[in-house]
N, CA, C and O atoms as a printed pandas DataFrame, in Angstrom:
     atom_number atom_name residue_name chain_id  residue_number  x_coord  y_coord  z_coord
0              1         N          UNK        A               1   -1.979   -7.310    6.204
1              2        CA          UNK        A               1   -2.454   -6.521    7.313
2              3         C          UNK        A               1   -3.662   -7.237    7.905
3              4         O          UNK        A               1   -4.657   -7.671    7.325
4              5         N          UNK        A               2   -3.415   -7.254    8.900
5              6        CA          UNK        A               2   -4.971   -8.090    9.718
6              7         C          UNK        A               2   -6.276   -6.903    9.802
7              8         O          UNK        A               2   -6.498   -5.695    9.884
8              9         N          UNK        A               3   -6.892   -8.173    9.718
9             10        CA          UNK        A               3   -8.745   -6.921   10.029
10            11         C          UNK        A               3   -8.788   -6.422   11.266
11            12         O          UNK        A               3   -9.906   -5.932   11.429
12            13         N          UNK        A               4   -8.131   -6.304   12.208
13            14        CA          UNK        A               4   -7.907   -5.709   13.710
14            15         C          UNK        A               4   -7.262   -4.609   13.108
15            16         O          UNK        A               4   -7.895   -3.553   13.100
16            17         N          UNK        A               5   -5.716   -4.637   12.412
17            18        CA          UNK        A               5   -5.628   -3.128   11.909
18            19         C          UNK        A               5   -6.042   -2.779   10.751
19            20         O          UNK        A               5   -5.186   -2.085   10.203
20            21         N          UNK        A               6   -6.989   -2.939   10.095
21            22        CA          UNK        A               6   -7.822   -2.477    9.261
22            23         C          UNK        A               6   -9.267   -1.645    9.312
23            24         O          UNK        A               6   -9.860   -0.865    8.567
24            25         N          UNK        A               7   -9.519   -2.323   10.759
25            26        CA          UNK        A               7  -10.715   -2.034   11.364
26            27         C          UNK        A               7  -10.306   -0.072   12.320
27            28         O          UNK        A               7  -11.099    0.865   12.408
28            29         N          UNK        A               8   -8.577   -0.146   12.935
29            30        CA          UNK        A               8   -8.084    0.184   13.501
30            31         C          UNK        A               8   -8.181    1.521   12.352
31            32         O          UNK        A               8   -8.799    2.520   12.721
32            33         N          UNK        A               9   -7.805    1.510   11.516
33            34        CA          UNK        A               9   -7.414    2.438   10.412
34            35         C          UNK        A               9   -8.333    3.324   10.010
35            36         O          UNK        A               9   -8.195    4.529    9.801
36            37         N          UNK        A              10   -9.434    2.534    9.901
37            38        CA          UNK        A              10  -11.239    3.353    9.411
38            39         C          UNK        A              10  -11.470    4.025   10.882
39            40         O          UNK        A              10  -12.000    5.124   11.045
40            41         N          UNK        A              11  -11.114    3.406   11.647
41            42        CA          UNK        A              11  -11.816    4.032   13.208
42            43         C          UNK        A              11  -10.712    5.190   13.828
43            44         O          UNK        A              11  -11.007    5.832   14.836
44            45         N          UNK        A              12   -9.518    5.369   13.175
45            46        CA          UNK        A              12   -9.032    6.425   13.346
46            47         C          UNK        A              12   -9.263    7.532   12.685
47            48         O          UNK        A              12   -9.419    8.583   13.307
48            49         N          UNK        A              13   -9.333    7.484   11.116
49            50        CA          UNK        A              13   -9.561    8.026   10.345
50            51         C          UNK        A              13  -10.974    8.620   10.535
51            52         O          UNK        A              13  -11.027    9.828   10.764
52            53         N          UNK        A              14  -11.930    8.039   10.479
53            54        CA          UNK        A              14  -13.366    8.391   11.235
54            55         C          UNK        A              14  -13.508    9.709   11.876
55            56         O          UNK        A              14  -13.958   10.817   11.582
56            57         N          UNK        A              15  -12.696    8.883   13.297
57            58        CA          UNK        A              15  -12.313   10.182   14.426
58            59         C          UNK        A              15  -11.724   11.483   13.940
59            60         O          UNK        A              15  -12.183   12.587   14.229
60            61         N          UNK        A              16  -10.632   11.258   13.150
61            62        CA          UNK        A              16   -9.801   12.404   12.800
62            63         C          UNK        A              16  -10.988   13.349   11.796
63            64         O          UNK        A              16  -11.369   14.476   12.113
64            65         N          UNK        A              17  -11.337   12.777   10.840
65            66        CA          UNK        A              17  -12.680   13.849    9.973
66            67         C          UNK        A              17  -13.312   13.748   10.817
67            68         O          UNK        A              17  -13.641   14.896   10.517
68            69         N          UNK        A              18  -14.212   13.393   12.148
69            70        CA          UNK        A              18  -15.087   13.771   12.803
70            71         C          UNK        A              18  -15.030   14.835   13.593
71            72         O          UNK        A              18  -15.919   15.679   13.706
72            73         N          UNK        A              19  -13.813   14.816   14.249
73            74        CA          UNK        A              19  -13.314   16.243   15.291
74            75         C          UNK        A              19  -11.892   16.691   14.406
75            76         O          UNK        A              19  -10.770   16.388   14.810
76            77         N          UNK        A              20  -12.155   17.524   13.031
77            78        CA          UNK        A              20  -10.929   18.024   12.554
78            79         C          UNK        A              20  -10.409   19.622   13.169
79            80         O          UNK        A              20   -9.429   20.219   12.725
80            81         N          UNK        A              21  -11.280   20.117   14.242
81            82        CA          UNK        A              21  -10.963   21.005   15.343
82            83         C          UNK        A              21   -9.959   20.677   16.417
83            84         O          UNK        A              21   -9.545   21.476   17.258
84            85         N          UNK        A              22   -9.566   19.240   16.281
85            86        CA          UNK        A              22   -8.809   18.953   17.446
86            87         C          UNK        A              22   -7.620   18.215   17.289
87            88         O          UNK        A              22   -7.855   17.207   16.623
88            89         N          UNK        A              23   -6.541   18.294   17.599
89            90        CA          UNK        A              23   -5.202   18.041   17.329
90            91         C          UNK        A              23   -4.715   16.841   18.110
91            92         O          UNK        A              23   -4.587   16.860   19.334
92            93         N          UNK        A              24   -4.415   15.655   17.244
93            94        CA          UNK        A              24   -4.096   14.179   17.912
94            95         C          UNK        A              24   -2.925   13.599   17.698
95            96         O          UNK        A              24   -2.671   13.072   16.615
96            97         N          UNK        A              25   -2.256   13.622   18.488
97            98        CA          UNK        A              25   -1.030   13.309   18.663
98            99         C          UNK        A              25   -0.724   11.855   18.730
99           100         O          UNK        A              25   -1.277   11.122   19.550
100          101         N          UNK        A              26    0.113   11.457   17.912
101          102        CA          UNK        A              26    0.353    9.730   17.466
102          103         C          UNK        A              26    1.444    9.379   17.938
103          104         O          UNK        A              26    2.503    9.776   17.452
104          105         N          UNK        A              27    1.362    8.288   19.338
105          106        CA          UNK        A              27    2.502    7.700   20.220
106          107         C          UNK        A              27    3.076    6.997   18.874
107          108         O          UNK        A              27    2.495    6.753   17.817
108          109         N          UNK        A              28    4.682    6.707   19.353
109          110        CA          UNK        A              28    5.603    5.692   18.982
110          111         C          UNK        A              28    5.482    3.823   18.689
111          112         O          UNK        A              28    5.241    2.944   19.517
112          113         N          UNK        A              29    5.723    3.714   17.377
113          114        CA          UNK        A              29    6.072    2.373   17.725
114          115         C          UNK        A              29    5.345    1.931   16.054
115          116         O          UNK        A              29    4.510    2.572   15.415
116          117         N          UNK        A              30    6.058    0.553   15.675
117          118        CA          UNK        A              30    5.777    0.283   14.466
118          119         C          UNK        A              30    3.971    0.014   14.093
119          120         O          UNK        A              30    3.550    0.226   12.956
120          121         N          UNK        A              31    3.236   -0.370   14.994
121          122        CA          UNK        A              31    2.064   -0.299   14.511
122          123         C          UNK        A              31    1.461    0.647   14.261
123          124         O          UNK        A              31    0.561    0.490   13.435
124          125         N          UNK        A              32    1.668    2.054   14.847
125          126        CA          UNK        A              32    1.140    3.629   14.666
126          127         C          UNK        A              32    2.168    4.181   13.243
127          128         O          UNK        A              32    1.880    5.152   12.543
128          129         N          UNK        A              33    2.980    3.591   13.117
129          130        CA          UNK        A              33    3.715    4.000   12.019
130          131         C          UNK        A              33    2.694    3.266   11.004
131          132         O          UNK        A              33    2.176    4.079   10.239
132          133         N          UNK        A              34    2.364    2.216   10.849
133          134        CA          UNK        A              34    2.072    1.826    9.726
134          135         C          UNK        A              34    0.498    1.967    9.891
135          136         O          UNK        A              34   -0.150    1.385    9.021
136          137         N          UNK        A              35   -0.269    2.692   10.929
137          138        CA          UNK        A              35   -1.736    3.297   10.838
138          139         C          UNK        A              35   -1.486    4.417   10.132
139          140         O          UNK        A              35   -1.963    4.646    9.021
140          141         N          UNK        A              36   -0.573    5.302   10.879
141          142        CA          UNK        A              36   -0.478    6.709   10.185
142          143         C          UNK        A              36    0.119    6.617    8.462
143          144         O          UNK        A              36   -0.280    7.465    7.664
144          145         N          UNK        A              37    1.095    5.513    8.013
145          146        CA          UNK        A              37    1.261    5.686    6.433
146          147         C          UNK        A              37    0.036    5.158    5.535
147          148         O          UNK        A              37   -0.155    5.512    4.371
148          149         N          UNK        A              38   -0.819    4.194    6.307
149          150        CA          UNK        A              38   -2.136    3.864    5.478
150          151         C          UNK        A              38   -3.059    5.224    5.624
151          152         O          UNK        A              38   -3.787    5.400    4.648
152          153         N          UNK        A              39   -3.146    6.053    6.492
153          154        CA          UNK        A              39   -3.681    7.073    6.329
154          155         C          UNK        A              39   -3.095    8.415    5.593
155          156         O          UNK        A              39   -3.767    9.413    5.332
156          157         N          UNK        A              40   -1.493    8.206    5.273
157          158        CA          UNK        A              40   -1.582    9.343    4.437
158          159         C          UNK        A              40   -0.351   10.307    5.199
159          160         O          UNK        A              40    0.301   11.158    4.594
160          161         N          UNK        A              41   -0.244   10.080    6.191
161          162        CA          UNK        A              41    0.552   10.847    7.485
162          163         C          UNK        A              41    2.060   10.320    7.168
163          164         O          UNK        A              41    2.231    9.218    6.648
164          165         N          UNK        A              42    3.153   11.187    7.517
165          166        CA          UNK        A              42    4.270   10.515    7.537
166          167         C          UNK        A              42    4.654   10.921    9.301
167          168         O          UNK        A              42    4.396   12.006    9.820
168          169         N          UNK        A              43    5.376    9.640   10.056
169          170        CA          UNK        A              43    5.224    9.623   10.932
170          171         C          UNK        A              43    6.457    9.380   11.476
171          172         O          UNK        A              43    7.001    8.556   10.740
172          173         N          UNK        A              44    7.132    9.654   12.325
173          174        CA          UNK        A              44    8.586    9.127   13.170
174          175         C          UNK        A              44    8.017    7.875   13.578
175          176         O          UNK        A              44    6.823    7.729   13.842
176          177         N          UNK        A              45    9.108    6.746   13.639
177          178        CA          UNK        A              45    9.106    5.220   14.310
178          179         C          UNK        A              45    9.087    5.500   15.991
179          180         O          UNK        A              45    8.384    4.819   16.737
180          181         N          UNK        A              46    9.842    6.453   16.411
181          182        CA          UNK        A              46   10.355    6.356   18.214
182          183         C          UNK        A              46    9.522    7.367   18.545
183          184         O          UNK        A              46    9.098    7.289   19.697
184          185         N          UNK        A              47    9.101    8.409   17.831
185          186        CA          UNK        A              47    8.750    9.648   18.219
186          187         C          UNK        A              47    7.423   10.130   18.705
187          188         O          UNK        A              47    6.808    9.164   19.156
188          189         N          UNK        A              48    6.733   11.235   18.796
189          190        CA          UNK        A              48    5.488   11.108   18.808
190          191         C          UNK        A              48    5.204   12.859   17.804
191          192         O          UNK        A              48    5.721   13.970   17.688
192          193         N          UNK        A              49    4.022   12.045   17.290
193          194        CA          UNK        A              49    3.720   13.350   16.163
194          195         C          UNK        A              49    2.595   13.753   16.028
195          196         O          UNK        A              49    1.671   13.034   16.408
196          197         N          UNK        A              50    2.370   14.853   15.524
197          198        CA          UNK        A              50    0.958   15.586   15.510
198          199         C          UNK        A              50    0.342   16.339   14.579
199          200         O          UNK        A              50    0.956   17.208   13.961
200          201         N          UNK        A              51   -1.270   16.014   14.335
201          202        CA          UNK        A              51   -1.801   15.922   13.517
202          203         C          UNK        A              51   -2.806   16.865   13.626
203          204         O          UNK        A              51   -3.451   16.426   14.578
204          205         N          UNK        A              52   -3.497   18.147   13.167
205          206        CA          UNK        A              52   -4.176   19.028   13.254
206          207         C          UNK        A              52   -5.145   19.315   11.899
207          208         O          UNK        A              52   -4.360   19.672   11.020
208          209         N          UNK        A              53   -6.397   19.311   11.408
209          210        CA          UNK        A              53   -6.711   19.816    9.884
210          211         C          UNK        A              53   -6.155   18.472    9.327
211          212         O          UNK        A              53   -5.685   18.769    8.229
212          213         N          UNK        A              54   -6.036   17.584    9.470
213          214        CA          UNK        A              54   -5.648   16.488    8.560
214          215         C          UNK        A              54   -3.807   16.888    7.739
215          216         O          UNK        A              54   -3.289   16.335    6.769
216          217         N          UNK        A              55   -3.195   18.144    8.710
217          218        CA          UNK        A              55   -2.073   18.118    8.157
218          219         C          UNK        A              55   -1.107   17.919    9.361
219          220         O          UNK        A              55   -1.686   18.111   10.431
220          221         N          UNK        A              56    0.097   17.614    9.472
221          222        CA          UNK        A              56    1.295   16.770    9.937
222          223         C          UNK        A              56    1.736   18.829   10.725
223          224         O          UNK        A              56    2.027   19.780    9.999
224          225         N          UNK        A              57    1.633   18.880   12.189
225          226        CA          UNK        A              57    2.019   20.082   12.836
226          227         C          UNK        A              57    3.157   20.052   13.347
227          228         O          UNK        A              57    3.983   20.948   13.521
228          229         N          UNK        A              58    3.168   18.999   13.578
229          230        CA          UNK        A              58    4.624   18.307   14.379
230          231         C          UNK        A              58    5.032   16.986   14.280
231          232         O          UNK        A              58    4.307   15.998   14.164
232          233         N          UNK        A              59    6.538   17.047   14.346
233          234        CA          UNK        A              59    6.942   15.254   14.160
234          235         C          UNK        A              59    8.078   15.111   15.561
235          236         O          UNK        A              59    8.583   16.210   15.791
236          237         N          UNK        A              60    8.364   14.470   16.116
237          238        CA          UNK        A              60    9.172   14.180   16.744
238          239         C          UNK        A              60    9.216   14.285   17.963
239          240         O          UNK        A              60   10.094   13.796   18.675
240          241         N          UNK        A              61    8.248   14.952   18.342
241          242        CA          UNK        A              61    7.919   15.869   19.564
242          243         C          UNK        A              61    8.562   15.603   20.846
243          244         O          UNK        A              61    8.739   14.448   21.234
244          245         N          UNK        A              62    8.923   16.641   21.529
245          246        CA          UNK        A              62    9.719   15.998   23.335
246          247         C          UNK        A              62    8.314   16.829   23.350
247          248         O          UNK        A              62    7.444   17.293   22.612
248          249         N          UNK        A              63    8.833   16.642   25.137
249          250        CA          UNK        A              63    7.751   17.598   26.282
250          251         C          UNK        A              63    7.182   18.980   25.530
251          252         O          UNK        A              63    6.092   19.307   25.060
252          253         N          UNK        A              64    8.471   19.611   25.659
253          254        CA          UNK        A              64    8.064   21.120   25.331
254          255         C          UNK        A              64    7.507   21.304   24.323
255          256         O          UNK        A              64    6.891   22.369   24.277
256          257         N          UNK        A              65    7.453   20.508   23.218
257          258        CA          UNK        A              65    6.955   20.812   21.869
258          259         C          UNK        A              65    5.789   20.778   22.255
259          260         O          UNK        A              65    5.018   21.734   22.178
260          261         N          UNK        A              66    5.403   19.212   22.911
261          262        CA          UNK        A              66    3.564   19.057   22.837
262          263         C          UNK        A              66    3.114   20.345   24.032
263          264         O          UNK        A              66    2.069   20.973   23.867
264          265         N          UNK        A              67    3.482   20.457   24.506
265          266        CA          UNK        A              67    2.713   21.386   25.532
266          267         C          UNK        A              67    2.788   22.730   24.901
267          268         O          UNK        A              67    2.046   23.537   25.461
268          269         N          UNK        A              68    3.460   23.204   23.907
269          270        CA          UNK        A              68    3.384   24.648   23.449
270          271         C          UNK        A              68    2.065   23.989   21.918
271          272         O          UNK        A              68    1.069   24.693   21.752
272          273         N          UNK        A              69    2.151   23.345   21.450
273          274        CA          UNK        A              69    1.036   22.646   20.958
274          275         C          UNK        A              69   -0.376   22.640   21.567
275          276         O          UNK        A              69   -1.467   23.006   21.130
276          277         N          UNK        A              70   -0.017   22.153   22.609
277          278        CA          UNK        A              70   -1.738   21.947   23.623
278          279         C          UNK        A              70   -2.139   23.358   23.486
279          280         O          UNK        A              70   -3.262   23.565   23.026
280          281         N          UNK        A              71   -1.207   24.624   23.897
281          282        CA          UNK        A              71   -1.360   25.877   23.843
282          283         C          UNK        A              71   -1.837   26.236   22.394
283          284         O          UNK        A              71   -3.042   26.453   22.264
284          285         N          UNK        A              72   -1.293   26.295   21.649
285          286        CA          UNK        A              72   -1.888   26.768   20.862
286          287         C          UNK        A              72   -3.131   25.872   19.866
287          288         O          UNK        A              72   -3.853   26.249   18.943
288          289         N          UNK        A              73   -3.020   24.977   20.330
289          290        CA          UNK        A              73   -4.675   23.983   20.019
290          291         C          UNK        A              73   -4.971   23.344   20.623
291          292         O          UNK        A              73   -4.741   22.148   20.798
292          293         N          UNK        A              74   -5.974   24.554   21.383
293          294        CA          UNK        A              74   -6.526   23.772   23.130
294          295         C          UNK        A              74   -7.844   22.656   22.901
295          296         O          UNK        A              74   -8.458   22.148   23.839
296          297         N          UNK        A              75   -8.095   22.429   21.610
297          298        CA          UNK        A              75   -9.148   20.949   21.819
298          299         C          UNK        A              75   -7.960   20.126   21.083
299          300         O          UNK        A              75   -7.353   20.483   20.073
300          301         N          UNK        A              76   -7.770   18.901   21.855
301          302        CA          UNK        A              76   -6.793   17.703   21.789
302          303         C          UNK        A              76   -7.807   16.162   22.330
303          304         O          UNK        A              76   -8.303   15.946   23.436
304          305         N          UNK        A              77   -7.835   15.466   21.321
305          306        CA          UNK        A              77   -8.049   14.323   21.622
306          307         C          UNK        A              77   -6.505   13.249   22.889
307          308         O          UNK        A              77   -5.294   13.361   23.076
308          309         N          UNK        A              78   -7.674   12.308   23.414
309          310        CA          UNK        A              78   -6.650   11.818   24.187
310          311         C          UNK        A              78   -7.572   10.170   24.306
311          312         O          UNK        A              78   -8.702    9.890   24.705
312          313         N          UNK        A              79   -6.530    9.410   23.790
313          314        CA          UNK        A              79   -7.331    7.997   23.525
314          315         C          UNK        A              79   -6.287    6.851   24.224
315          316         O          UNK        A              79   -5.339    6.307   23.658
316          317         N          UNK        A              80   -6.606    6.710   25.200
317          318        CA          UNK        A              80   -6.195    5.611   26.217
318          319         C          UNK        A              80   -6.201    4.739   25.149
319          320         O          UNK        A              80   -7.079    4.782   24.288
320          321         N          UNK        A              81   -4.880    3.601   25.134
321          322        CA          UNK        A              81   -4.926    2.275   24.164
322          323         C          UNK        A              81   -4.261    1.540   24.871
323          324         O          UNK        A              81   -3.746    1.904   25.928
324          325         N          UNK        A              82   -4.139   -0.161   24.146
325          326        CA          UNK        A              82   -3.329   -0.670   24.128
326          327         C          UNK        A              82   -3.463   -1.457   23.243
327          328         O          UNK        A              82   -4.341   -1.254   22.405
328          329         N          UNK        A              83   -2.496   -2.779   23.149
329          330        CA          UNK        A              83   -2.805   -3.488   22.302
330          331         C          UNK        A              83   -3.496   -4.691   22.362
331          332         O          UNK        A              83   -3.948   -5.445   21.501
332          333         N          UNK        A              84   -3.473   -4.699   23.649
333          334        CA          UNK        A              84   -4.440   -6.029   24.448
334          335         C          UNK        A              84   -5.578   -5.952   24.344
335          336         O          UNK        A              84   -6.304   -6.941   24.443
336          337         N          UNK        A              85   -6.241   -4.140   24.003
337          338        CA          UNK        A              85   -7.554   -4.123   24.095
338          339         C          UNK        A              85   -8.150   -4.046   22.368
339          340         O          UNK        A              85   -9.355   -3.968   22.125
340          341         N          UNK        A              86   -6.907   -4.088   21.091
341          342        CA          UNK        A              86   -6.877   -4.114   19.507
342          343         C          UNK        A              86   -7.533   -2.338   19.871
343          344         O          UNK        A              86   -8.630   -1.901   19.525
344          345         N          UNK        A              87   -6.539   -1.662   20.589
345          346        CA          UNK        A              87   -6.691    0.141   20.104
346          347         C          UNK        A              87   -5.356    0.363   20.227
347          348         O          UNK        A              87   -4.490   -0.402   20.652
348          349         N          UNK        A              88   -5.260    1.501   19.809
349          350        CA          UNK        A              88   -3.984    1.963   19.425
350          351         C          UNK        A              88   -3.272    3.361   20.444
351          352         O          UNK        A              88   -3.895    3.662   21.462
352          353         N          UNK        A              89   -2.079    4.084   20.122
353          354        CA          UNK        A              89   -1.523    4.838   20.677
354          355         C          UNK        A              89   -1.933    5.867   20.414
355          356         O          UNK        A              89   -0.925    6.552   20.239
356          357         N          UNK        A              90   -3.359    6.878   20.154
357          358        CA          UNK        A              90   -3.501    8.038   19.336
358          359         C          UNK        A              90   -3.991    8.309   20.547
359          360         O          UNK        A              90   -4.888    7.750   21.179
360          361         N          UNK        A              91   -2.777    9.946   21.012
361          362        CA          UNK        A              91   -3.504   10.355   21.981
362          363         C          UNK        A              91   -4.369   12.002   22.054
363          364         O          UNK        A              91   -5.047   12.300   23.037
């Protein structure tokens, strides 16, 4: 694992115990898969999933799921990434 996602891993994790009031939803794709299993999370590869209290609220999510989500846990982190900038898909 490179120190870009290592660095990536502590600085999510961070965030997540820092605001555990707020529910963060983890875009698709093999590098968020393998942030979220070093943290503990089990995660869909294509999907997008969500994380509330440090426990797993949702996995797979379409539209309707996350938005009845937003509803019922109206503080949501939202973290612009990419990989060009070494941040990730946690939105």
């Amino acid at each position: 694992m490179s120190g870009k996602t290592l660095n990536s891993v502590d600085t999510i994790n961070g965030e997540i115990e820092e605001n555990k009031d707020f529910l963060f939803l983890f875009g698709s794709g093999g590098t968020i898969d393998h942030i979220a299993g070093k943290l503990g999370y089990k995660n869909t590869l294509l999907g997008i999933d969500a994380i509330y209290k440090n426990k797993v609220v949702g996995i797979d999510l379409n539209e309707e799921k996350i938005l009845k989500l937003l509803e019922k846990y109206q503080k949501a982190k939202l973290r612009k990434s990419s990989r060009r900038e070494s941040t990730f898909f946690i939105f």
